[in-house]
C-alpha distance (Angstrom), angle and dihedral (degrees) to the residues before:
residue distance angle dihedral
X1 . . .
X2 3.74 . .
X3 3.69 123.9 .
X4 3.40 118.1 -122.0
X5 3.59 117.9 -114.1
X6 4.11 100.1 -149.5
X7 3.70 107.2 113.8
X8 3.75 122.4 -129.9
X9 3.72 125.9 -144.0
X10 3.61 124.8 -150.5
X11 3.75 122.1 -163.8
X12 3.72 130.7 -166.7
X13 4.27 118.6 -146.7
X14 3.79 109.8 -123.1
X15 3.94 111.4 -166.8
X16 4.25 103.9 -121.2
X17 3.77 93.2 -123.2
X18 4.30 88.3 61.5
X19 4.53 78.6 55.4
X20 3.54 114.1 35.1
X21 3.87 85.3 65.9
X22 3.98 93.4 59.1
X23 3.64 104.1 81.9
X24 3.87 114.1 -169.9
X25 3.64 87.1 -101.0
X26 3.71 93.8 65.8
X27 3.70 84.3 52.8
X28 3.71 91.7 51.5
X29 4.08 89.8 48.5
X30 3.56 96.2 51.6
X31 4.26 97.8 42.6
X32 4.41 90.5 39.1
X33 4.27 101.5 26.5
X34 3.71 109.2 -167.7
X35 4.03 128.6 -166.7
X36 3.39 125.2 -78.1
X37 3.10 133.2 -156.4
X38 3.94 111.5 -126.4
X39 3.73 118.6 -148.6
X40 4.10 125.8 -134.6
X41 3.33 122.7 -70.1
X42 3.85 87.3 -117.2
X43 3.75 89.4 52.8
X44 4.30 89.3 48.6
X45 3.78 89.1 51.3
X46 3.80 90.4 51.8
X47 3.86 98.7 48.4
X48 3.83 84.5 46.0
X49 3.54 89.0 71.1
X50 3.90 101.0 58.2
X51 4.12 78.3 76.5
X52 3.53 106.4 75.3
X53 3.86 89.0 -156.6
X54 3.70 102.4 54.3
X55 4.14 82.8 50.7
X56 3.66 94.7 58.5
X57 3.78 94.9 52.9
X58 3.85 95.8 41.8
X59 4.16 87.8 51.6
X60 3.86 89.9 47.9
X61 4.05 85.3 47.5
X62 3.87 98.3 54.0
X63 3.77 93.4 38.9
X64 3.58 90.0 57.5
X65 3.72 94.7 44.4
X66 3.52 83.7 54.2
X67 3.84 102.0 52.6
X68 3.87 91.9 44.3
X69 3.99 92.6 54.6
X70 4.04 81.4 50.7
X71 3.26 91.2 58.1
X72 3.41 102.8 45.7
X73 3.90 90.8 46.3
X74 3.85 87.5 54.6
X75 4.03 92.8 52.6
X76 3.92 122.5 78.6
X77 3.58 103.2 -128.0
X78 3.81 86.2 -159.4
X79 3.96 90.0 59.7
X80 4.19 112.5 112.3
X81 3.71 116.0 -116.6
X82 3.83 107.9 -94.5
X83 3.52 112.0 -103.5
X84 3.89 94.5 -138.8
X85 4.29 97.7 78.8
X86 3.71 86.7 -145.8
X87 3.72 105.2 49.8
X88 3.76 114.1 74.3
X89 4.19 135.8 -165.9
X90 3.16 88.8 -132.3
X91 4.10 90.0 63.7
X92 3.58 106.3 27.5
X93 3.64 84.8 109.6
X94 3.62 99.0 60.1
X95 4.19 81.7 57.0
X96 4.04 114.7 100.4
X97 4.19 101.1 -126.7
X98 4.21 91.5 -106.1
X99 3.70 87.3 61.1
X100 3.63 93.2 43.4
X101 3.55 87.1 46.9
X102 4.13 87.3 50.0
X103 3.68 89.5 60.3
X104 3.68 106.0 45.2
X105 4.19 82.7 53.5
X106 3.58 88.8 54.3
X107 3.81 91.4 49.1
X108 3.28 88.2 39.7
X109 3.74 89.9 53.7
X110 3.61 102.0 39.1
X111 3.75 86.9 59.7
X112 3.70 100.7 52.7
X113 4.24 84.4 44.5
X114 4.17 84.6 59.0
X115 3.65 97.9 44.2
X116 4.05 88.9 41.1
X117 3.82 90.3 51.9
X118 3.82 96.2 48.5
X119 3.70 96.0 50.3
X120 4.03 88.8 53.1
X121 4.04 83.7 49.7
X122 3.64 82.7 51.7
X123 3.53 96.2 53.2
X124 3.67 102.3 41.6
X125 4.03 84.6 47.0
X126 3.89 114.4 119.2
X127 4.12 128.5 -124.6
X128 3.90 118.7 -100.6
X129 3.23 103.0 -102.6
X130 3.77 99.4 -159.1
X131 3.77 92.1 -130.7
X132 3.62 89.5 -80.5
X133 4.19 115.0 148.6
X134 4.21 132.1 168.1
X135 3.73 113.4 -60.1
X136 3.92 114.6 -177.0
X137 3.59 93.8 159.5
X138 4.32 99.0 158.0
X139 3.89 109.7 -145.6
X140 3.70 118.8 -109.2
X141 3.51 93.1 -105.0
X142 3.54 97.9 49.2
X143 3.90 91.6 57.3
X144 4.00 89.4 51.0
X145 3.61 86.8 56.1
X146 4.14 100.3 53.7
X147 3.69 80.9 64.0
X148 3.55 85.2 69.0
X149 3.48 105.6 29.8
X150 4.26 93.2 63.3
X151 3.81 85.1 49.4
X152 3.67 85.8 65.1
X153 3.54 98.4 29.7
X154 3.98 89.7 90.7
X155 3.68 97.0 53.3
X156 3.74 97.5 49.9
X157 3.85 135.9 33.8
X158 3.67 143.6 175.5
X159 4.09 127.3 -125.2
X160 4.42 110.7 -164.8
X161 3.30 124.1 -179.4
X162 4.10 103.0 -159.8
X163 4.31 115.1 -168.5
X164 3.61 134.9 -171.6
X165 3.88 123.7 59.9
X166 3.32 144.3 -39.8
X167 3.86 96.2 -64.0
X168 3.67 100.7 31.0
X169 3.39 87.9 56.1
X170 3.95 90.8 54.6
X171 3.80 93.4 48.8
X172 4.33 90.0 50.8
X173 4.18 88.2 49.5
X174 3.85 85.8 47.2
X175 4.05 85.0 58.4
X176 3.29 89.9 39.5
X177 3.68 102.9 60.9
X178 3.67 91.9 44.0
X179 4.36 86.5 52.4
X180 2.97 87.6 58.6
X181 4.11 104.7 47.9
X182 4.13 77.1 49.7
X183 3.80 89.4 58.0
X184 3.70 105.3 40.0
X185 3.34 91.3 -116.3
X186 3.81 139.0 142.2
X187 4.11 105.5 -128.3
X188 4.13 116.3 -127.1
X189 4.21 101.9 -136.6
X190 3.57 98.3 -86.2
X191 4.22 115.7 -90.7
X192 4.15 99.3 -126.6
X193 4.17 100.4 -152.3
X194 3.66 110.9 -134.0
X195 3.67 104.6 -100.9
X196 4.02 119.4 -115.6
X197 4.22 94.2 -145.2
X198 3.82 95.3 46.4
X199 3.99 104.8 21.5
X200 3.45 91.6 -141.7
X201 3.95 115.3 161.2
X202 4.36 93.2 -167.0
X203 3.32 113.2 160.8
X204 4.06 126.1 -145.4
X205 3.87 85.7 -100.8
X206 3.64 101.0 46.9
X207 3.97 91.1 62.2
X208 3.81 109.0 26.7
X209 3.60 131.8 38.7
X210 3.77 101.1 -103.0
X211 4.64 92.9 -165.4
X212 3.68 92.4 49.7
X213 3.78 91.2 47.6
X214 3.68 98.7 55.3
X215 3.68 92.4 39.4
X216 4.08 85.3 49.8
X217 3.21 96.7 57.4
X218 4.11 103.8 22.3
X219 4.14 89.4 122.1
X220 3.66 96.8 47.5
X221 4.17 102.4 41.6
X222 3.50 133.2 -4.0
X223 3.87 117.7 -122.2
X224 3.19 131.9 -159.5
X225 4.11 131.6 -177.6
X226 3.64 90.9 -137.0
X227 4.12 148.3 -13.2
X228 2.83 122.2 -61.7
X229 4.32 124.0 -114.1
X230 3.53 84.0 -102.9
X231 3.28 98.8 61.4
X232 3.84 111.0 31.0
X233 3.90 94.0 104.9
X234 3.62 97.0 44.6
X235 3.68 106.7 114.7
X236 4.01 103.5 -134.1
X237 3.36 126.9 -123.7
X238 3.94 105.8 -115.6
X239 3.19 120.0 -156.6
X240 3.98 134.0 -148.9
X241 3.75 130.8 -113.9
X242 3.93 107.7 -57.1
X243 3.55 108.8 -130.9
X244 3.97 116.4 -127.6
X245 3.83 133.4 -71.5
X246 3.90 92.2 -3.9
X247 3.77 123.2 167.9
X248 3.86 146.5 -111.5
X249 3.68 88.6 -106.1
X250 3.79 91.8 50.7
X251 3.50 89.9 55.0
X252 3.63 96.9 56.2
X253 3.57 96.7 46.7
X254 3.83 102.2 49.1
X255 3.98 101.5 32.7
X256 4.26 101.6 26.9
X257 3.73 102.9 64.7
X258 4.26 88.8 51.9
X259 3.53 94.7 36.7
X260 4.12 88.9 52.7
X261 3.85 84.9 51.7
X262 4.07 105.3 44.4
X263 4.01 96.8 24.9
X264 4.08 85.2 -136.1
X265 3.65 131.1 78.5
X266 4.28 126.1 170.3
X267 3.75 125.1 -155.9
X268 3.62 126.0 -168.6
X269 4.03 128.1 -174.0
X270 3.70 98.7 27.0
X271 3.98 88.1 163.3
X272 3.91 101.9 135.4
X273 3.76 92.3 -25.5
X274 4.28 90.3 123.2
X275 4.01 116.1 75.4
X276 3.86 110.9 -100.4
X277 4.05 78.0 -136.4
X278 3.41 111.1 73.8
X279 3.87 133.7 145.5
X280 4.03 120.0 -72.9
X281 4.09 96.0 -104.7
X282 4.27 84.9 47.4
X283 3.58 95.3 48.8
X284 4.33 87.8 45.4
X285 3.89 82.4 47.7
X286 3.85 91.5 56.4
X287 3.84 91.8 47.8
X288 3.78 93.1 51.4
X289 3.52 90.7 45.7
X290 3.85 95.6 52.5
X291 3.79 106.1 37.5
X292 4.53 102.9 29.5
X293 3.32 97.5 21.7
X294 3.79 114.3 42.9
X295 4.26 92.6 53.0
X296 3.86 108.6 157.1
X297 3.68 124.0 -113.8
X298 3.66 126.8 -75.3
X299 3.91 95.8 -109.1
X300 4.20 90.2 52.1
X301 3.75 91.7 41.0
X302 3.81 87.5 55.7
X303 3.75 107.4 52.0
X304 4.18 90.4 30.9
X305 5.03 83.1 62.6
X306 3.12 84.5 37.5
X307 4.35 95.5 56.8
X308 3.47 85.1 25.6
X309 4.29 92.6 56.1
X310 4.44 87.9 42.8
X311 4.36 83.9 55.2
X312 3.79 88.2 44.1
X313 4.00 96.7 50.0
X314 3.75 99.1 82.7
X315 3.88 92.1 41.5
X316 4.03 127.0 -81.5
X317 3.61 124.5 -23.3
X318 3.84 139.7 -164.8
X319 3.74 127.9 -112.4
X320 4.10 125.8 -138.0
X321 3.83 126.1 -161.4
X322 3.52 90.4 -154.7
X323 4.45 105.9 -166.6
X324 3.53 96.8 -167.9
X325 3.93 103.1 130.2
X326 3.71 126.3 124.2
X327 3.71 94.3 -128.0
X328 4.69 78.8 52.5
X329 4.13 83.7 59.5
X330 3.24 97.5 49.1
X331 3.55 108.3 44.6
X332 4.24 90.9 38.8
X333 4.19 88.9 57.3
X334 3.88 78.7 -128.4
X335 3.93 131.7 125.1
X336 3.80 125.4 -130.0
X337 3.77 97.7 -132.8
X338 3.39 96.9 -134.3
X339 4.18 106.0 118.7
X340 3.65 131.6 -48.9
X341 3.54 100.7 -91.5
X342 3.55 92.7 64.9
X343 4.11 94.5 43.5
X344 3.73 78.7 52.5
X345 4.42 93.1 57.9
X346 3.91 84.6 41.7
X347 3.97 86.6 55.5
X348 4.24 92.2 47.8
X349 3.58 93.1 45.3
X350 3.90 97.6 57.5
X351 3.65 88.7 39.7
X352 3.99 88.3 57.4
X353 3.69 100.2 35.3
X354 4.09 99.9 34.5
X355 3.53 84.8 161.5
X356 3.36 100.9 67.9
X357 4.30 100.2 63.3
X358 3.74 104.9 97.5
X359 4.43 88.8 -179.6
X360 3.06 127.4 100.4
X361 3.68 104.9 -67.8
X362 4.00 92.9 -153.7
X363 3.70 89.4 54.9
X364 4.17 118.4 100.8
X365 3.80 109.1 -142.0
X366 3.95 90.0 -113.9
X367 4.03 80.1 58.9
X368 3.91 101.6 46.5
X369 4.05 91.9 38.9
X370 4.37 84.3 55.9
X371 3.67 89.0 37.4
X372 3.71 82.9 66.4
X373 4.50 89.9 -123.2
X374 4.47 89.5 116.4
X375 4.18 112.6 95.1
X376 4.05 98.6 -120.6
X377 3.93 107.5 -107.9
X378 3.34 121.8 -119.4
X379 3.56 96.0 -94.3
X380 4.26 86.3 56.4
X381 3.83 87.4 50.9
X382 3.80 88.2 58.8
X383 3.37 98.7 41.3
X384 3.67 88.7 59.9
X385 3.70 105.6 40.6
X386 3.63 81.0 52.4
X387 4.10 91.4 61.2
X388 3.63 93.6 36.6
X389 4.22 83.3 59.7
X390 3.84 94.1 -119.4
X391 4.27 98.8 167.1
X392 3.30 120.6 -113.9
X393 3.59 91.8 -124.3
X394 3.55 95.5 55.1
X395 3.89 117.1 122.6
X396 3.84 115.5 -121.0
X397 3.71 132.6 -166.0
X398 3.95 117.8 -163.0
X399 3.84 129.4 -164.4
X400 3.37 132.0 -164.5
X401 3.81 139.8 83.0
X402 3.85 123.0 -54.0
X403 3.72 102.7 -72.1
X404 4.31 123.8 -113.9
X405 3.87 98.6 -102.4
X406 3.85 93.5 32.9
X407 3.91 124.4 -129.1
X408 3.29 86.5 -22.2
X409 4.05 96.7 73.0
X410 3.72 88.8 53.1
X411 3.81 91.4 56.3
X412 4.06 96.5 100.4
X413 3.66 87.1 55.2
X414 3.78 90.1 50.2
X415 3.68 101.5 40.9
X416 3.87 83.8 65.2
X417 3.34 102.5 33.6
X418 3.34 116.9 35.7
X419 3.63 101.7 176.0
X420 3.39 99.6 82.8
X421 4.10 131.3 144.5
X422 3.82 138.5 -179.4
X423 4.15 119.8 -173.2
X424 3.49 82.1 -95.3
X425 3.49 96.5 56.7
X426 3.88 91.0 44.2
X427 3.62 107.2 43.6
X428 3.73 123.6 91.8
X429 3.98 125.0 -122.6
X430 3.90 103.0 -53.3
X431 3.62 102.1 -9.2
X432 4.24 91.0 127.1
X433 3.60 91.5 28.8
X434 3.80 80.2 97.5
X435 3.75 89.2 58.3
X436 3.65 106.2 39.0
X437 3.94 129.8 133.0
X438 4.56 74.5 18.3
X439 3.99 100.6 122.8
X440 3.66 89.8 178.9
X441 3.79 94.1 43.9
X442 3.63 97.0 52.3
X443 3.54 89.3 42.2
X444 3.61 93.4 58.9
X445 3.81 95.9 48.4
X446 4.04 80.5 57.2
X447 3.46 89.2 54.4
X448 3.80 94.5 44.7
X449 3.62 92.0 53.1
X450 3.80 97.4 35.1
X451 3.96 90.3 54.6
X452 3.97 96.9 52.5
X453 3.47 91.9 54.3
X454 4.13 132.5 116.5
X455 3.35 93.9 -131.5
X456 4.15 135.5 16.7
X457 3.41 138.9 179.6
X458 4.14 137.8 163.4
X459 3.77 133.4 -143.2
X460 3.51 89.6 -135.0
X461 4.40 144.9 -3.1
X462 3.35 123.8 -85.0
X463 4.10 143.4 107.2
X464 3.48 99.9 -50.3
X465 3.66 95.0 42.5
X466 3.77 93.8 47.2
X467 3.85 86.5 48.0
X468 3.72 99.2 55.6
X469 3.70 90.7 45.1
X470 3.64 85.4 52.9
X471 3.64 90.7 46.4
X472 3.47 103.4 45.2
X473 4.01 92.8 50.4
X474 3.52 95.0 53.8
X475 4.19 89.3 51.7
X476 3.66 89.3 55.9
X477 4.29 109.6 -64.1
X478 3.67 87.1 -71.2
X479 4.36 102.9 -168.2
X480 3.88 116.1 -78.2
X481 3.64 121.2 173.9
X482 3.75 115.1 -134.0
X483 3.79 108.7 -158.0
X484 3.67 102.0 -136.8
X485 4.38 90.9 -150.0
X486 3.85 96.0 163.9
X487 3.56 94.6 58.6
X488 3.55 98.2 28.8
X489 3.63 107.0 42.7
X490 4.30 90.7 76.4
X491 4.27 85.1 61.0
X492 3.46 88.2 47.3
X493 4.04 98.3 55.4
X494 3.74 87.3 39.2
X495 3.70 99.6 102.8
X496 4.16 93.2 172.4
X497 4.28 87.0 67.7
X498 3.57 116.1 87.1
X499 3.34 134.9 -130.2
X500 3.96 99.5 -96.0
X501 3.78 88.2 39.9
X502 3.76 95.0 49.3
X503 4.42 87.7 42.1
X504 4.32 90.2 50.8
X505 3.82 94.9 50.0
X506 4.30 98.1 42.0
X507 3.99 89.3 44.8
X508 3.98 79.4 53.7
X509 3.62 90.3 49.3
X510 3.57 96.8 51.5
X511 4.11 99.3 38.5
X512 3.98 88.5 105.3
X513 3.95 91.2 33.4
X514 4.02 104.7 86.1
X515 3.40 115.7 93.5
X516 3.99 98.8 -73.2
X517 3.77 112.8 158.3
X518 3.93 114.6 -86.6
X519 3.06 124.8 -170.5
X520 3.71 114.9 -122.8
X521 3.96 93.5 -147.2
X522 3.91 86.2 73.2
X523 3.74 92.8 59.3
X524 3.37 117.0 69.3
X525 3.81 115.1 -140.8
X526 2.95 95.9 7.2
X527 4.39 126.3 143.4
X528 3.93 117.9 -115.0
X529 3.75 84.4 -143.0
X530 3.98 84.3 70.0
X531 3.73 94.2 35.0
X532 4.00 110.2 27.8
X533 3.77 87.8 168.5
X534 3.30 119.0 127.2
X535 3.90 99.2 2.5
X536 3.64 101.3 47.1
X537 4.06 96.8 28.8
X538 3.99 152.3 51.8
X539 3.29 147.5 -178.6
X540 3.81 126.9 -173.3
X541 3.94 105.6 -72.8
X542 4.01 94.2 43.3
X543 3.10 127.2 114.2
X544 3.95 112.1 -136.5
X545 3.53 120.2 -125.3
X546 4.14 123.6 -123.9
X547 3.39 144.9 165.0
C-alpha cells in the first residue's frame, strides 16, 4: 500500500487569556535571550515579599531553622544513645521522674541480663582442643609380632586377681591386659575380689561387656573366660607382691622363664605395680584397653542414657564428684567441717582402724588440708563454682557415696543451687532396684552419667577422677574442672577478702585448669589413661609415635 502524501495538521485550542499576555517581545526574549543583570540577594529577598505567598513559606522556613538549631544546642552530642529505642534525650524532660526512674531500671537491668548471660556462655564454653583426636595406630613391628603372640597364646595364660573399686579395678585389668601381651600369654577374664568396704561379690560379667571385650582386643591378647581342660590341674605359679613402677623387662625376667615351664602364672595386686613409662605400642595398648575395650554392660549402659537423657532435657548440665564419705575422712587424715561432733567420729574411727589412713601420717590436718591432700567440702565446692561463674540455675548431677552428716552436708551446695540430682533422685520407681546393695554397679552408672556430661569436676583426685579426665580427653577434651586446692585453699581461709576479690583471683587460678590438652610427657609418673596425649592422640602437626 502506498502512503499518502497529503499532510495533516493538528492544532491544539489555547484559551485567549493564556495569549493576550505574550506580547511579541516575550517571543523575542525567549527565541534571542540576552543578559540580565541579577540583583543582590538582599534585594531578591525583598521583592519576594511583595508576594504574600512566597512570604509565608520563607517565615515557616526560618522559624523552623530556628527551632531545629535549638534543639540541637539543647542536646549533648556527647550523650550515649538510650538503650530503650523508644525513649529519647531529646524528651527525657517531658518524662515525670518515676518513669524516668522506670527506664534507667530497665537499662539498668537489661545490662546486668547481658553480662549475666555471657558469663553462663562462658561457663558452658568447651576447651580448645588443638585439633587433637584418638590415634591407635600399632607400629609395624608390633603387628608382626601378634602373629606370634596368638601362636603362643594357647600354651600359656595369665590368672589376676584385681581389688579395690569400681575404677581401681579398671586401671589393674588395664595392666593386666598389657602383662599379658608382654608375656605371650592368653589372659583368664580377670577374678574381681569381693571388696571388704562395699561387700560387693560383682563378677567381670556383671559390670563389663565380656563379647565386646574379647572381640576389642582379639589382635592384641587373647582372652579367654576360663582354662582351658588342659590346664585345670596345673598348679600355677603364684607370684609375690610386685614391687612398684617396674618395667617390661622386669616382667620378662622374673615371670617368663616359670611361666614357659608351668604354662600358668597368677598375679594379685596389680594396682600401680606397671611403670607409667612404657613403650609407644604399650601405652596405645592401655588406651584401647581403657576407653574401646572396657564398655560397661548392657543393663548399666541402659539406665546410666537413660539418667544421662532426664539431665540433658532442660539443656546441659554439670557433673560433681562429690568425696564426702566417712570411710573418704578417714582414710584422707582430713575432717569434713561439718561440727565437732562429727570431727570427733572421724578422730575414733582412725584411732580404731589405723590401718585404714593412706596420708601422710606425719602430716597435722591443718598441714594436709594446705597441702592441698583434703576433698573440698561442700561449702568449698560452692564457693568455687560460684567464682568460676557456674549459674545458679544450672542443673547438677553429683556422684559419690552418701555423705558423713547426710543431706544435710550437701545443703551449701543446695541452698545455691537448687537444681541438683543424684541417680536416686533421677530414676523412676524400681529402675536401680536391679542394682541395689551393687557398689560397683552404682558406681558405674555414676561414671556413665558423670562422663557424658558438659561440664565435670571432683572434690578431690583419685581413680574415678583420673578416669574421666582420661576419658573425656580422648572423646575430644570435653571441660573438666581441676580444683586448684594448694593454691587456692589460703583465699579460701582468708575471711578479710571479699567476695569479688576472692571470685577474680580463683577464676585466675583455674584459667589453665579446664580440660585443655596436656601433654602427659610433662608429668612425670603420670598414667596415659589420664593423659592420652601424645601417645594415644594427634592432630595435624604431630608427629606420631612408633616403635
Amino acid at each position: 500500500m502506498v502512503r499518502s502524501k497529503t499532510r495533516h495538521l493538528s492544532y491544539i485550542a489555547v484559551p485567549s487569556h493564556f495569549i493576550d499576555p505574550l506580547s511579541s517581545s516575550s517571543f523575542q526574549g525567549i527565541l534571542s535571550p540576552r543578559k540580565v543583570s541579577r540583583p543582590p540577594p538582599v534585594f531578591c529577598l525583598f521583592s519576594a515579599t511583595r508576594n504574600p505567598r512566597t512570604l509565608i513559606v520563607v517565615l515557616l522556613f526560618i522559624v523552623s531553622l530556628l527551632g531545629f538549631l535549638s534543639i540541637g544546642l539543647r542536646d549533648n552530642p556527647l550523650l550515649p544513645y538510650s538503650t530503650l529505642p523508644c525513649v529519647t534525650y531529646g524528651n527525657r524532660r517531658s518524662l515525670n521522674p518515676s518513669a524516668q526512674a522506670e527506664a534507667s531500671a530497665l537499662a539498668a537491668a537489661a545490662v546486668v541480663q547481658r553480662k549475666e548471660e555471657a558469663k553462663e556462655m562462658e561457663f558452658w564454653s568447651q576447651p580448645d582442643g588443638l585439633g587433637y583426636r584418638p590415634c591407635l595406630e600399632f607400629s609395624g613391628e608390633y603387628r608382626r609380632e601378634s602373629e606370634a603372640v596368638h601362636l603362643n597364646h594357647r600354651r600359656k595364660y595369665l590368672l589376676v586377681v584385681v581389688s579395690g573399686g569400681l575404677n581401681q579395678q579398671r586401671n589393674q585389668i588395664v595392666d593386666a591386659v598389657v602383662i599379658a601381651r608382654i608375656l605371650e600369654a592368653a589372659l583368664v577374664i580377670p577374678i574381681l575380689q569381693v571388696n571388704a568396704i562395699w561387700g560387693d561379690d560383682s563378677e567381670f560379667a556383671d559390670i563389663f561387656n565380656l563379647d565386646h571385650f574379647k572381640k576389642v582386643l582379639a589382635k592384641d591378647v587373647r582372652v579367654v573366660s576360663s582354662l582351658p581342660s588342659t590346664h585345670l590341674m596345673t598348679r600355677p605359679v603364684e607370684a609375690k607382691i610386685t614391687p612398684l613402677d617396674v618395667s617390661p623387662q622386669w616382667i620378662r625376667s622374673r615371670y617368663l622363664r616359670r611361666l614357659n615351664r608351668e604354662g600358668v602364672l597368677l598375679l594379685r595386686g596389680l594396682d600401680s605395680r606397671l611403670s607409667k613409662d612404657l613403650p609407644p605400642d604399650l601405652q596405645k595398648l592401655r588406651c584401647k584397653v581403657a576407653f574401646q575395650a572396657l564398655r560397661f554392660a548392657t543393663p548399666i549402659l541402659d539406665i546410666g542414657n537413660k539418667l544421662t537423657e532426664r539431665m540433658r532435657s532442660k539443656g546441659p548440665y554439670l557433673a560433681l564428684h562429690l568425696r564426702m564419705e566417712k570411710d573418704v575422712w578417714v582414710r584422707t587424715g582430713c575432717l569434713p567441717g561439718l561440727s565437732d561432733d562429727f570431727n570427733e567420729v572421724i578422730h575414733e574411727e582412725r584411732k580404731r582402724r589405723p590401718e585404714l589412713l593412706t596420708a601422710r601420717s606425719n602430716m597435722t590436718y591443718e598441714e594436709r588440708k594446705l597441702a592441698g591432700l583434703c576433698p573440698l567440702n561442700a561449702l568449698e565446692v560452692t564457693r568455687l563454682l560460684k567464682a568460676l561463674d557456674a549459674p545458679k540455675n544450672a542443673r547438677i548431677y553429683w556422684a559419690g557415696g552418701e555423705p558423713l552428716g547426710g543431706m544435710a552436708a550437701l545443703e551449701p551446695l543446695r541452698k545455691e543451687f537448687p537444681d541438683l540430682y543424684n541417680k536416686q533422685k533421677l530414676s523412676l520407681p524400681g529402675e536401680l532396684e536391679p542394682f541395689a546393695k551393687k557398689a560397683s554397679l552404682l558406681a558405674a552408672i555414676d561414671y556413665i552419667v558423670c562422663e557424658k556430661s558438659n561440664v565435670f569436676m571432683p572434690s578431690h583426685g583419685g581413680n574415678m577422677a583420673h578416669m574421666i579426665r582420661g576419658h573425656r580427653a580422648f572423646a575430644g577434651h570435653k571441660k573438666f574442672i581441676t580444683p586448684n586446692k594448694r593454691q587456692m585453699l589460703p583465699y579460701l581461709l582468708n575471711n578479710s577478702l571479699s567476695e569479688t576479690e576472692f571470685n577474680r583471683i580463683v577464676k585466675e587460678l583455674h584459667h589453665g585448669s579446664l580440660g585443655q590438652p596436656e601433654f602427659r610427657t610433662d608429668k612425670i609418673g603420670k598414667d596415659v589413661t589420664a593423659y592420652p596425649i601424645p601417645e594415644c592422640m594427634c592432630n595435624s602437626t604431630s608427629t606420631r609415635l612408633t616403635l
